[in-house]
N, C-alpha and C positions, 0 to 999 in steps of 0.2 A: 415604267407605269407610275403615273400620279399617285399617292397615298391618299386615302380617304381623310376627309379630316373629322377628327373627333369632334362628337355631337353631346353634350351629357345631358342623359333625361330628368336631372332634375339641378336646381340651381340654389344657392344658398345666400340670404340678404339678412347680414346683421341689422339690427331693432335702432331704430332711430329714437334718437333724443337721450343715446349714453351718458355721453361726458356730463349734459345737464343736470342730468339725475347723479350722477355720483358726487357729483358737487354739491347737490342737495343731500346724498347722503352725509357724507361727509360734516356737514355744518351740523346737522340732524346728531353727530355723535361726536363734538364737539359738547353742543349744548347735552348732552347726558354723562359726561366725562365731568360738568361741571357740577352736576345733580350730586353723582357720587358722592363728589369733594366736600358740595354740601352736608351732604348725608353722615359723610366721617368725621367732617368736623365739630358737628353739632349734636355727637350723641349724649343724650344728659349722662350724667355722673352715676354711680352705682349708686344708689337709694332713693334717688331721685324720680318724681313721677312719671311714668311712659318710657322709660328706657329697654326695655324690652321691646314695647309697640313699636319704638322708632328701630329699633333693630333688624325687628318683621319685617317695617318697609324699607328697610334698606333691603334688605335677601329679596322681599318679592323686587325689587327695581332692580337690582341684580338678573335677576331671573329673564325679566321681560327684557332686557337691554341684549342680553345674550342671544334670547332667544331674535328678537328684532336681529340682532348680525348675522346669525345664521340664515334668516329669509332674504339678506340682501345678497349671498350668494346668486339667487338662481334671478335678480333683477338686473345685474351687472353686465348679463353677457348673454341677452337674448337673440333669439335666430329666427327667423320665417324661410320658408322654402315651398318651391311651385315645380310643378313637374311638369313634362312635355309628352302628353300621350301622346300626339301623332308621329314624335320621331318611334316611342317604342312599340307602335304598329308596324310601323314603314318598317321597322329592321328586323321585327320577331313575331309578326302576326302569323304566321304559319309556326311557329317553333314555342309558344307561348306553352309557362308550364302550367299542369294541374292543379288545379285548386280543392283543400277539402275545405267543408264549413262544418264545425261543431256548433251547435243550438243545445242549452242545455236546461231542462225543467226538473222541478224538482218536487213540487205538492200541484194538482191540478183546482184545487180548491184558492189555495192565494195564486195561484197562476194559470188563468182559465183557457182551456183548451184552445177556446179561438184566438186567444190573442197570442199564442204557441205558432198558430197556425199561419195568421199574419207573418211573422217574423220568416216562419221558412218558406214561405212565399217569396216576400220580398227578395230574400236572397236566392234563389231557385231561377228568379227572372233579372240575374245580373248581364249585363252587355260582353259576354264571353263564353267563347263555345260551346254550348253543354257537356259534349263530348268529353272534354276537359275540368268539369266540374260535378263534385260530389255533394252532399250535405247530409250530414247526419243527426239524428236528434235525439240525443239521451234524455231519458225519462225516467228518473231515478223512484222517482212513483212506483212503476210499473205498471201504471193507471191504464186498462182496456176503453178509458172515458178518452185520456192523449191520445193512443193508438187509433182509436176509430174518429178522431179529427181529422188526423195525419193523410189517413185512409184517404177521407173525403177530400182532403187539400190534393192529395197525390191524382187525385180526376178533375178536378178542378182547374188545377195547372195544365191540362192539358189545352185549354179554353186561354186562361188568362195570361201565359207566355207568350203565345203569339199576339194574344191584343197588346200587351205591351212592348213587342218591339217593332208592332205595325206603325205603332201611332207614337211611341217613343215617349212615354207620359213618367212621369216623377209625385211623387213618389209609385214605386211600386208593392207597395204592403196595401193592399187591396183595401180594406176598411181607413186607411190613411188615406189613402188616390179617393174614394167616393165623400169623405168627410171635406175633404178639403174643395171638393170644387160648386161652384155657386150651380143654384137653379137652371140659367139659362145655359147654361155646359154642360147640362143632360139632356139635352133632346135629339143626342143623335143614335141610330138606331142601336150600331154597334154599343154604342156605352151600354144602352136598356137592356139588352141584350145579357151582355155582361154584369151586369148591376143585379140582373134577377137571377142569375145563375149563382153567384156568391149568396144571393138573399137566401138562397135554398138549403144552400150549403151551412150557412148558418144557422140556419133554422132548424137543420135536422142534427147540428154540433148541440145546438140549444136544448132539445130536448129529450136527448140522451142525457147531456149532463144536469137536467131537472130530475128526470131520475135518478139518474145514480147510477145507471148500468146499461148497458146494449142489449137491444131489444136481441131476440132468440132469430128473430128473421133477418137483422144484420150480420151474426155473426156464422149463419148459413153461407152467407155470400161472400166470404173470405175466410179463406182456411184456419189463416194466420190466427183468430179468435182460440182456437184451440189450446194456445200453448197458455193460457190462464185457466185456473180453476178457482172454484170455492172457498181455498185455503189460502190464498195468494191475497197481501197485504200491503200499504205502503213501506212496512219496514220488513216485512217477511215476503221474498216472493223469489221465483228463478230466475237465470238470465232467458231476456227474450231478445233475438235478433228476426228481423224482419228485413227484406229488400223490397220494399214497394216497387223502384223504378228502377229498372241497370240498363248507363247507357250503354254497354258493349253489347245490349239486346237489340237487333235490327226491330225487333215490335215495339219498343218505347219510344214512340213516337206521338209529338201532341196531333191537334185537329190540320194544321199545316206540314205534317209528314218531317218535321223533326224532331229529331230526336231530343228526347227529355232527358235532365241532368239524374245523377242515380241519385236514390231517396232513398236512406237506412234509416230504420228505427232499431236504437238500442236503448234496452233496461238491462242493467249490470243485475247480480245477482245479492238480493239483501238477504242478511240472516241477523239475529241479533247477537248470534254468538260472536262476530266479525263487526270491528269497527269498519267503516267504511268508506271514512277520509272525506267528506262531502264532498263541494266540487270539484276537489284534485283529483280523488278518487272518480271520478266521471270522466275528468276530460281523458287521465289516463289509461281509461276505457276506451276512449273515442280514438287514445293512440293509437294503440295496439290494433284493435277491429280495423281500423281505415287501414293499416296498414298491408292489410291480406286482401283487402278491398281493390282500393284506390291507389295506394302511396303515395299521393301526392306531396312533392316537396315543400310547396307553400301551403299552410296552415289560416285559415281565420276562423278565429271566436269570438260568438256574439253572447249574449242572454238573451233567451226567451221575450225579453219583454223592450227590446232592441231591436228594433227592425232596419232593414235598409232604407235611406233616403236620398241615396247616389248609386244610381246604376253602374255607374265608371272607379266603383272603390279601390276594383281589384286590377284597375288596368292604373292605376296613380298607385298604390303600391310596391309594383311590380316594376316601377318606376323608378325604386330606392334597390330592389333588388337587383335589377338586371344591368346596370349602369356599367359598364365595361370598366372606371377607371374607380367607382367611388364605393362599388358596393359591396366588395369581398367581406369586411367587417361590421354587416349591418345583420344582425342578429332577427328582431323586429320592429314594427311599423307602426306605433300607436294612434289612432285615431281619437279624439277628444268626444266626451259622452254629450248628449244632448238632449235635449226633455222635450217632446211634443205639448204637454198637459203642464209647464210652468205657467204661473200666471205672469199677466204683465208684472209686477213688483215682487215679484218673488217672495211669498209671503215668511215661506218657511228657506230663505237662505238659496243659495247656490255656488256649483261648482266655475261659475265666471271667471273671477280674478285666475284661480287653478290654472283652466285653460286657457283664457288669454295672455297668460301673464307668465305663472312659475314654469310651465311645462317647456315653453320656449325657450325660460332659462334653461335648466337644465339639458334642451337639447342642446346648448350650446355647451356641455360640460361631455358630452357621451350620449344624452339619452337620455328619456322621462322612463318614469315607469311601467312597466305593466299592470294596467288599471283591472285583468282582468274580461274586458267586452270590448269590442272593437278593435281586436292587434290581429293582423296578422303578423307567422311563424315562419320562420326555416324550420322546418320537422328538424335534420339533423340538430338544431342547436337545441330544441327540446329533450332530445334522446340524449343530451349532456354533451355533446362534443364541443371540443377547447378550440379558440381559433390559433389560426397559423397561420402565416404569412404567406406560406409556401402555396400549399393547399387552397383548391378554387370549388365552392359548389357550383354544378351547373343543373342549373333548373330545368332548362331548355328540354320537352317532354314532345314525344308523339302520343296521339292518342292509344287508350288502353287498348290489348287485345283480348279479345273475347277468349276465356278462362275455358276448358273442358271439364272442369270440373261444373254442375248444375248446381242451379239457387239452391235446391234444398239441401243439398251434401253440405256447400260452401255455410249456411247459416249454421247449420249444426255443427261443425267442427269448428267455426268463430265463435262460438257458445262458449267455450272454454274461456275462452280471452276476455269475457265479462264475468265473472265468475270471482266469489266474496273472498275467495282461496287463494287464487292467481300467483300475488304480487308478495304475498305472507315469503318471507325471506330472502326476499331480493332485493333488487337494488333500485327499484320501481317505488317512485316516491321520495329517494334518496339521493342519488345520482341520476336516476332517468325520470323524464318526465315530468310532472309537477310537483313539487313539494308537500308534504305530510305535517299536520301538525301545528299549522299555523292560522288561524282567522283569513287573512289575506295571504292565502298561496298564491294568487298573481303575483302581489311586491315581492315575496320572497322570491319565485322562480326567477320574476325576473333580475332581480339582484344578482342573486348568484350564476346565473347567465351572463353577466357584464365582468363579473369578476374573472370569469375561464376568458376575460380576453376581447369578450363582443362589445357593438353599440346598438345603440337605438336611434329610433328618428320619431320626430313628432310631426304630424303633417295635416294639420285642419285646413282644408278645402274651401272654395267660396260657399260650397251646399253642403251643408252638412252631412256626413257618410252616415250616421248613424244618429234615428232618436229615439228615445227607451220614452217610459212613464217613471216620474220621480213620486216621493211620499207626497200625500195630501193631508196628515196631520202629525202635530207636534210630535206626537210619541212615536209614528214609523223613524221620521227625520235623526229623534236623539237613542234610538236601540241601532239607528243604521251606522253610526257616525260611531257610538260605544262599540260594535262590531269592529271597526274599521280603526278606531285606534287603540282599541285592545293588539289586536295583532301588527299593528307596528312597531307599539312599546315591544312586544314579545320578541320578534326582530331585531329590537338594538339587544336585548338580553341575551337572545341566541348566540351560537356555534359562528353562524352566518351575518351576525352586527355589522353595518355598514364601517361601523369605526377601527374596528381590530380585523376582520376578516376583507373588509373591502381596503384596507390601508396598501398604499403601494400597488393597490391592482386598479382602482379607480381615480378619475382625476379628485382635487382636494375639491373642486366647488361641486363634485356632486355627489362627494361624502355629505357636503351642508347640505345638498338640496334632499337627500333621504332623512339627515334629522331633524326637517322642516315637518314632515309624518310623523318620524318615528317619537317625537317629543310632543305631538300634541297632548297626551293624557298626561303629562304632568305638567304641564299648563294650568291644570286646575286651583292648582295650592294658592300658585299667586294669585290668582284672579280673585280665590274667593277670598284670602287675605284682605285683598284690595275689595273687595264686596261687602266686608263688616266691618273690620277695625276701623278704618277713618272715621264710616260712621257712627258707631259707638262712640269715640274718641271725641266727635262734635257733638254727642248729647252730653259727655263730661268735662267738654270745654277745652279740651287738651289740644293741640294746635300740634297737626303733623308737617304741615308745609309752613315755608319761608312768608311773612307778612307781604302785605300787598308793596308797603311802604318798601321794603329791602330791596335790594341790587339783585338777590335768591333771587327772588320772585320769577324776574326775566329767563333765567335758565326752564325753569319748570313751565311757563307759557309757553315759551318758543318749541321746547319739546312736541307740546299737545297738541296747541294750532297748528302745528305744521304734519308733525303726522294725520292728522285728522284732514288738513286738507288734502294731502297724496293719498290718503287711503279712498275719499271722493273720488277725487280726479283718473286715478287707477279705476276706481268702479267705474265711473263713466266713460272711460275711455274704451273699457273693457264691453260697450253697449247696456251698461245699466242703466237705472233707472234714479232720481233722486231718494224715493219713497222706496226702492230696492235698497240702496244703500244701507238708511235706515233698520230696512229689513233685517239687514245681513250682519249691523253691528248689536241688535237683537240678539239674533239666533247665535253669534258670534260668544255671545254672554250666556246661552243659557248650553249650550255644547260644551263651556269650558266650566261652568258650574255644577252639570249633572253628565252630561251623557262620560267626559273625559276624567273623571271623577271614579264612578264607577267598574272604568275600563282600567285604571290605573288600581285600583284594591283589588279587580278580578285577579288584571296580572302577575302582583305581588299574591295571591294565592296561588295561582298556579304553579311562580316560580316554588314555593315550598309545600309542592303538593298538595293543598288543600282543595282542588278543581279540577276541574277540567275543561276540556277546550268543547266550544257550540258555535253550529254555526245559525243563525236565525235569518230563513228565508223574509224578504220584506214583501208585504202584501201588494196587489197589486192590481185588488178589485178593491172599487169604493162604491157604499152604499148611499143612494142619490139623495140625501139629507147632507150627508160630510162635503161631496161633490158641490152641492149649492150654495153653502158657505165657503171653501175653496176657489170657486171660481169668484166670491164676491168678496176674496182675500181675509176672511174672517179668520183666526187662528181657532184651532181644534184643541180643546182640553179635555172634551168629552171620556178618557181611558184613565183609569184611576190607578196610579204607574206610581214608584216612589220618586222617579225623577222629577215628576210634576209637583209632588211634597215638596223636594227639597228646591226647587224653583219659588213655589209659591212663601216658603219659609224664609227664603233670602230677599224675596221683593216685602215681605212685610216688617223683616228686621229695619230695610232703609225705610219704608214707609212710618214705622212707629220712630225711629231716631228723629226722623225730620219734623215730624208734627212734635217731638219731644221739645225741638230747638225751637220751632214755634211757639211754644206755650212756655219756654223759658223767657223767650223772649217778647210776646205780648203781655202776654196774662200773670206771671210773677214777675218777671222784668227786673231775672235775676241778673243776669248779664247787658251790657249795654250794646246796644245795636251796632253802635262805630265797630265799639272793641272785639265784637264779632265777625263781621265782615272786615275787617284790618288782620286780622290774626289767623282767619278761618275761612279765605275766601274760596278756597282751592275743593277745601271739605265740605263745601256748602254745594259747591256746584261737581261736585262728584257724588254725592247724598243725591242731589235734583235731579242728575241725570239718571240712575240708577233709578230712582222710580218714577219719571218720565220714560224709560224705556220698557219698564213693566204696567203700562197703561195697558195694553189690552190685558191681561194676566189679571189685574185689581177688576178687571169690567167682567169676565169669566168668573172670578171670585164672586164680585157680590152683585152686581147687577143682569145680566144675562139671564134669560130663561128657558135658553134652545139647550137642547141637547149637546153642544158643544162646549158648557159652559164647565167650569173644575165639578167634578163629581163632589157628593159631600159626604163620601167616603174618605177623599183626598182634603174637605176645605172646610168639611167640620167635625168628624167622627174624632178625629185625632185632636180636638181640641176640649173633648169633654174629660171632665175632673176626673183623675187615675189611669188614664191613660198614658201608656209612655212612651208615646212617638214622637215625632220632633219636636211636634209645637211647644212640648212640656220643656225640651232645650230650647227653644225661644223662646219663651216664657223666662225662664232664667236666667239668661244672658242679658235679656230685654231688663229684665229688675234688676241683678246685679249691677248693670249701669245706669241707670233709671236715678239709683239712693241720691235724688239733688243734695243741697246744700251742705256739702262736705267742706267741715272748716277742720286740717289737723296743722298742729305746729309743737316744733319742739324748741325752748329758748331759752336762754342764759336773765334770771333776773338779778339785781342787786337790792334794791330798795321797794318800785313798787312798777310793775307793768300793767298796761290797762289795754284790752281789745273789745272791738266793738262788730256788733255783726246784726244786718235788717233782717227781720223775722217778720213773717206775712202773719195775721192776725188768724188762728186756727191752728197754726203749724205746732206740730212737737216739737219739743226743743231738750235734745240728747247734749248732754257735753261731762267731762272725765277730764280727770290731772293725775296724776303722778312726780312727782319729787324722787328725780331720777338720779342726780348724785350732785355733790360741793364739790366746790373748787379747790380744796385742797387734801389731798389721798388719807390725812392724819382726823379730816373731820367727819365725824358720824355722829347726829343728834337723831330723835325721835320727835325735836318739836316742830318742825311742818312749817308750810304757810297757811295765809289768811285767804280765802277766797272770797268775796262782794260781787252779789249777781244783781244790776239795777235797772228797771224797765226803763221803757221811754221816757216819761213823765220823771226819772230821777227815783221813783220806790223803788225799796232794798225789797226782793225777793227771794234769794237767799245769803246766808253769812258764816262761812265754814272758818275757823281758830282752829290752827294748830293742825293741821293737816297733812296725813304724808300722800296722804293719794283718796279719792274721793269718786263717785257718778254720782248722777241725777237725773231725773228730764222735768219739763213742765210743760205747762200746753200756754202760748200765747194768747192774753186776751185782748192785746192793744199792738194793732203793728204800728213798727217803729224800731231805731236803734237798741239795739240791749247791751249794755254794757256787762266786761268781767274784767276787775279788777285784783289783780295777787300783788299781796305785801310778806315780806321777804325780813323777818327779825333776827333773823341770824345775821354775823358779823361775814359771814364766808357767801362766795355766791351760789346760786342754785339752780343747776337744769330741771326743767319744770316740761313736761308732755302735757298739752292742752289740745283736747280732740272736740269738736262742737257739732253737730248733727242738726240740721233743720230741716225738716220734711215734711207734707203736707198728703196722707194718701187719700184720695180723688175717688175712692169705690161707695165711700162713706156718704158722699153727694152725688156725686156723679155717674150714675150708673147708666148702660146703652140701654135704648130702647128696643135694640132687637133682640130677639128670644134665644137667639144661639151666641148671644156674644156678651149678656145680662149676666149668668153666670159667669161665665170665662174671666171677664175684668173682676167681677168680685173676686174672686178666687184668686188673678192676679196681685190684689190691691193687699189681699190677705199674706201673700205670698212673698211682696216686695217688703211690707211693713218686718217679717217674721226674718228676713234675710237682711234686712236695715238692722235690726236689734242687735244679729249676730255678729254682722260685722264692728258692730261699735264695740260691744262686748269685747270680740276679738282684740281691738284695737288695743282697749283699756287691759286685758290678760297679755298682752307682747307687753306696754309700757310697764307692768307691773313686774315682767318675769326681766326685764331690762334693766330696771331698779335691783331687783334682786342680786341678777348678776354682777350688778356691780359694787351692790354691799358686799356680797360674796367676795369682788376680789379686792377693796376694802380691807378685809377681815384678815383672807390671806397674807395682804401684804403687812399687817399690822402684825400678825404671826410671824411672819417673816422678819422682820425688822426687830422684834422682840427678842425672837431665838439670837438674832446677828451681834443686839443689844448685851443679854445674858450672856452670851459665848465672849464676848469683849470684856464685861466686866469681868469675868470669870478668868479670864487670862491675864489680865491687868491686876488682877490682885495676886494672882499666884506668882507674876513675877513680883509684885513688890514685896508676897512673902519670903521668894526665894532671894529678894535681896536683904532684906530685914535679916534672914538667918544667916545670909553669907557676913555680912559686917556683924554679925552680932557675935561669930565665933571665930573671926580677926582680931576683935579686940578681947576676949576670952583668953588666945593663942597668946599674945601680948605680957598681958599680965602673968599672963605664966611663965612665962620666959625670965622677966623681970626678978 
């Protein structure tokens, strides 16, 4: 007899365009190999100006360069893969295993019943047996507002399952299928039909939850209403389990006499004495319950706010599991998330690049992550088991048999198994089930699920399997993202760190592609590094990059353009948009300046106990004013958040540098325009971009007047005088580099040195000497030099004789050169500290005419002058305590040399007395003899 020939249901196609791209890597770190070299070569000298700054950026260009290699990991070795549902019909359409679905909600206020409802609708009405299919839906609420949707959805489906697999229609999330289809694709009866029957059904979801509570005459007509009372709260309430539908009931049957899939509602039991793990603690609710249920060996989870948008999810990835030669060590199946309510240019960012790009890497290394929504499970590799080589799951299921034991026995004694008590010293949370303890218990479980052994698989479809609703303003976007990389920093710190705990158990390229997450929040440092210092740096003239003119130069261009251009071409290749790009290297900057920022000090509190762990559900109703500007891509500032502080802090630090270098350069015309673009063209055009990319931020700032615009709680409360929130550190920072016309020099004179320096007609004019030591260690006088202060025009305006050290200031009344000449009458030479201060403060004329910002600059102006004074002061107290010290060791060594003097003389004579006495009583001896 013939052998059947192997068929595999799914097939696997490396990413096209590799060798290209690694060649372009490759070149890409080359030219950053040569940055380095720059970088080390060129650190100024210890005392030298900016040596520290330059240091910074060398560690933050360190940072990024590292971090840049670890993301080329998961680019390296990408994968696509296509399955073949109709061989896995033809071979297992009768034998096809059970599927459960968890749905999980968790506040009915940010996550409104209906759209709870939509989601287990849509999966209710997947293309696979009912018989064979569960769905449960934790409601960690406890909310009788979720329950009596559920209610209504559970009669509803009875109508809307067969319409959909009459007519075969996509989407099937009922308010998605009527949204999406035009006018003239509603006039057929059946649609109307249906169209009015969900109309009702919402309408009476609707106005239960305007109240607040189920009318008295609904909860007459279902028992289930019972198990809530008066005392029962979102955080305080019992477990409740309900079985709406069970198919092993011959009565659960829709309006066409088939049978409907079973419908659980479960609320676990909340107490406050009992933490209660948030969504780990639920789905492992959802374990356990399904398990006396259902057992179904294949698992999928969704979110609430994740509907299906592929009737065929569960038959593609059953596709990965049932593969006769490929699928023993495929753990689970991740599906890539997808946003129904993105705008076209993605205003606030997306997860694009992610899914078309890393996730694929990494499936080429073992396996993406578990994101949490959209994966199906092998139950057993949830319940912890290790894989084996030996060892085969077989999924292969007959339908369920109908139990002896009745719904109400069975819901009551599965009541246990939700219960706040449960799991309290077990191994539930630990070893079984999902992990405890972490922001993202997805990434963790599934980590440590790869490490006993398993893979994963990534598998995005032509139709999308799954679209949720994403944030519609700035501050859902940077609390979701601080969530999200809180807990993966927590992750590399853990027991369970991909580096030490995954070493040897996972491949190396997708050890990189988890510290591609797990290192977002400390990304922050450099970026903000790179956010202020150059700028500052280019309102003090100090020059951190290679001149235009230099051979440097080309290393640091070739870096930029070219990652700049693959980071394009990846978006768009990815189906972005040009103005999305844009978007996303935006929200790219203000994710790595606040949200990862915050995620990064949370987690360093918690490692030393100073915290604890939150999990913040993300809203998911929008009120139709945010909604209107959302759809018209307007950014929302509207929530008065400290991230939005410290966003708007850093767009106004570049913005006051740049107008700084402006007005240095028109309006005093301290520096020379060549000399500046030659020397600083790198920091000019990282200054520009930086506040070219905070154009909408400065139009929410000061121009806007919709409710979207920065609260002025966030954009002006914190800027009035004694106040101490940030802006009072911008403010400081801003003046402390602000003090123009800083002349210091330290210099060897012999006879007579003369320096010259243009002073603008107005300016104070600070300047300080010190007579810091001679040239040679035996000289020490008290007579000084001569100092000669002479205007433009040649008049003597001051004349200091005999001088060991001196201050002054004057106020310029003629701009033009000023001369300072030192004459030097001592024979020996002399170090001379000459420090000269020129500054002009601008409050004095120049005041805003707006009423919130009229004070603010005075007060600045007052603020920069008062910090100008001290530092000169300061300067002239080091050059004085510097003189000091070195009379001091002077004096030492003059002690020194004395005592060495005295102690030589002093021996030098006692031997010539002791010769003196010796010949003098030789010849004594002598004549006595004689």
């Amino acid at each position: 007899m013939e052998k059947l020939k192997y068929e595999p249901l799914f097939e696997t196609e490396k990413g096209k365009g590799r060798i290209l791209y690694r060649l372009f890597a490759t070149s890409l770190f080359c030219g950053i190999i040569l940055i380095w070299f720059y970088r080390l070569c060129n650190i100024p000298k210890s005392g030298e100006n900016g040596r520290y700054v330059w240091i910074g950026m060398l560690g933050a260009e360190l940072w990024f360069s590292f971090y840049w290699f670890i993301t080329q990991s998961v680019r390296w070795n990408r994968i696509y893969r296509h399955t073949f549902r109709d061989r896995l019909l033809m071979r297992y359409e009768n034998e096809l295993p059970r599927v459960d679905v968890f749905v999980c909600t968790a506040d009915p206020v940010i996550e409104p019943p209906i759209m709870v409802i939509n989601t287990v609708l849509s999966v209710l009405a997947y293309n696979y047996p009912p018989e064979k299919l569960s769905v449960y839906l934790s409601d960690d609420a406890g909310s009788e507002l979720t329950f009596y949707a559920l209610l209504e959805a559970s009669r509803f489906a009875k109508h809307w399952l067969p319409y959909c697999k009459k007519f075969n229609i996509e989407p099937r999330s009922p308010a998605a299928y009527f949204a999406s289809l035009s006018v003239s694709d509603q006039s057929d009866a059946d649609f109307s039909k249906m169209k009015r029957l969900y109309e009702e059904m919402a309408n009476k979801i609707d106005v239960v939850c305007n109240a607040g509570t189920v009318s008295d005459q609904a909860k007459l007509e279902y028992k289930g209403f019972s198990k809530w009372n008066s005392y029962s709260s979102k955080k305080n309430h019992a477990a409740i389990l309900q079985i709406l539908n069970d198919s092993r009931d011959e009565e659960t049957k829709d309006v066409d006499g088939v049978r409907l899939p079973t419908l659980v509602y479960v609320a676990r039991e909340k107490h406050p004495e009992h933490f209660h793990n948030f969504k780990a603690g639920a789905m492992n609710a959802l374990l356990r319950v399904s398990s006396e249920i259902s057992n179904a060996p294949v698992i999928l989870n969704v979110d609430c706010d994740m509907y299906s948008n592929n009737s065929n999810a569960i038959q593609d990835a059953l596709c990965f599991f049932m593969d006769e030669e490929r699928s023993r060590e495929i753990a689970f199946v991740q599906f890539p998330q997808s946003f129904g309510n993105a705008t076209k240019n993605e205003v606030y960012g997306s997860l694009r690049v992610i899914d078309e790009v890393e996730f694929h890497g990494a499936d080429g290394y073992g396996g993406p992550l578990y994101t949490g929504t959209g994966c199906f499970h092998r139950r057993d590799t949830l319940y912890g088991r290790e894989y084996s080589t030996e060892a085969r799951i077989d999924l292969k299921s007959a339908c369920p048999e109908k139990m002896e034991e009745n719904v109400h026995e069975l819901e009551e004694r599965l009541e246990r198994l939700a219960s706040s008590t449960y799991d309290l010293n077990t191994q539930w949370g630990n070893e079984i089930g999902l992990k405890y303890g972490c922001p993202v218990e997805d990434v963790l479980t599934g980590l440590t699920i790869k490490c006993k052994g398993w893979k994963s698989v990534y598998y995005r479809p032509k139709r999308d399997a799954f679209v949720g609703v994403t944030a519609t303003t700035l501050d859902q976007i940077l609390v979701q993202h601080k969530r999200w990389s809180e807990g993966d920093l927590m992750i590399l710190f853990s027991k369970y760190s991909p580096v030490w705990y995954g070493l040897g158990k996972l491949n190396p390229g997708l050890v990189l592609g988890y510290l591609i997450y797990c290192l977002w929040s400390p990304n922050c440092w450099a970026t903000l590094y790179y956010s202020i210092v150059p700028s500052f740096c280019l309102l003090k003239g100090i020059p951190l990059f290679p001149q235009v003119s230099s051979k440097w130069f080309l290393p640091f261009a070739y870096v930029v353009i070219a990652e700049l251009i693959y980071s394009f071409a990846e978006f768009l290749w990815s189906g972005g948009t040009i103005l999305g790009w844009w978007n996303e290297q935006r929200i790219w900057l203000y994710k790595r300046t606040s949200s990862y920022m915050f995620a990064f000090l949370d987690t360093m509190l918690k490692l030393f106990g100073s915290s604890n762990t939150t999990f913040i559900v993300t809203p998911k109703v929008t009120n139709d004013d945010v909604l209107l500007r959302y759809k018209q891509e307007k950014m929302e500032f509207g929530s008065a958040s400290p991230m939005l502080t410290i966003l708007s802090t850093l767009a106004m630090i570049n913005l006051f540098c740049l107008m700084g270098l402006v007005k240095n350069l028109i309006l005093t015309r301290e520096l020379g325009l060549e000399y500046v673009f030659e020397t600083m063209a790198l920091q000019i055009l990282l200054c520009g971009v930086l506040v070219f990319v905070n154009l909408p931020l400065y139009n929410a700032l000061f121009f806007r007047q919709d409710k979207g615009k920065i609260p002025s709680s966030t954009a002006f409360q914190s800027m009035r005088i004694g106040s101490l929130k940030v802006w009072i550190l911008v403010t400081i920072l801003v003046v402390a580099w602000r003090c123009g016309g800083v002349y210091g020099i330290r210099f060897v004179i012999d006879r007579e040195e003369c320096f010259s320096h243009k002073v603008q007609m107005g300016e104070s004019v600070h300047f300080s000497f010190v007579v810091i030591k001679s040239e040679g260690s035996w000289h020490y006088s008290e007579e000084g030099v001569d100092l000669v202060v002479k205007g433009p025009s040649g008049e003597q305006l001051h004349d200091f004789r005999d001088k060991i050290s001196e201050k002054t200031e004057f106020v310029a009344h003629h701009e033009g050169v000023y001369r300072f000449c030192f004459t030097n009458k001592s024979p020996y030479h002399e170090t001379i500290d000459f420090d000269l201060h020129a500054a002009h403060f601008s409050y004095h004329d120049e005041h805003a005419k707006d009423e919130h910002f009229k004070p603010l600059f005075e007060h600045i102006g007052q603020l920069e002058e008062a910090l100008y004074n001290i530092q000169f002061e300061q300067h002239w107290l080091e050059a004085q305590t510097d003189r000091q010290a070195i009379v001091n060791e002077i004096m030492s060594k003059r002690a020194v040399y004395k005592a060495l003097l005295e102690s030589s003389a002093l021996i030098g004579v006692s031997v010539l007395q002791v010769y003196l006495l010796k010949h003098l009583f030789e010849r004594k001896l002598g004549q006595s003899r004689v």
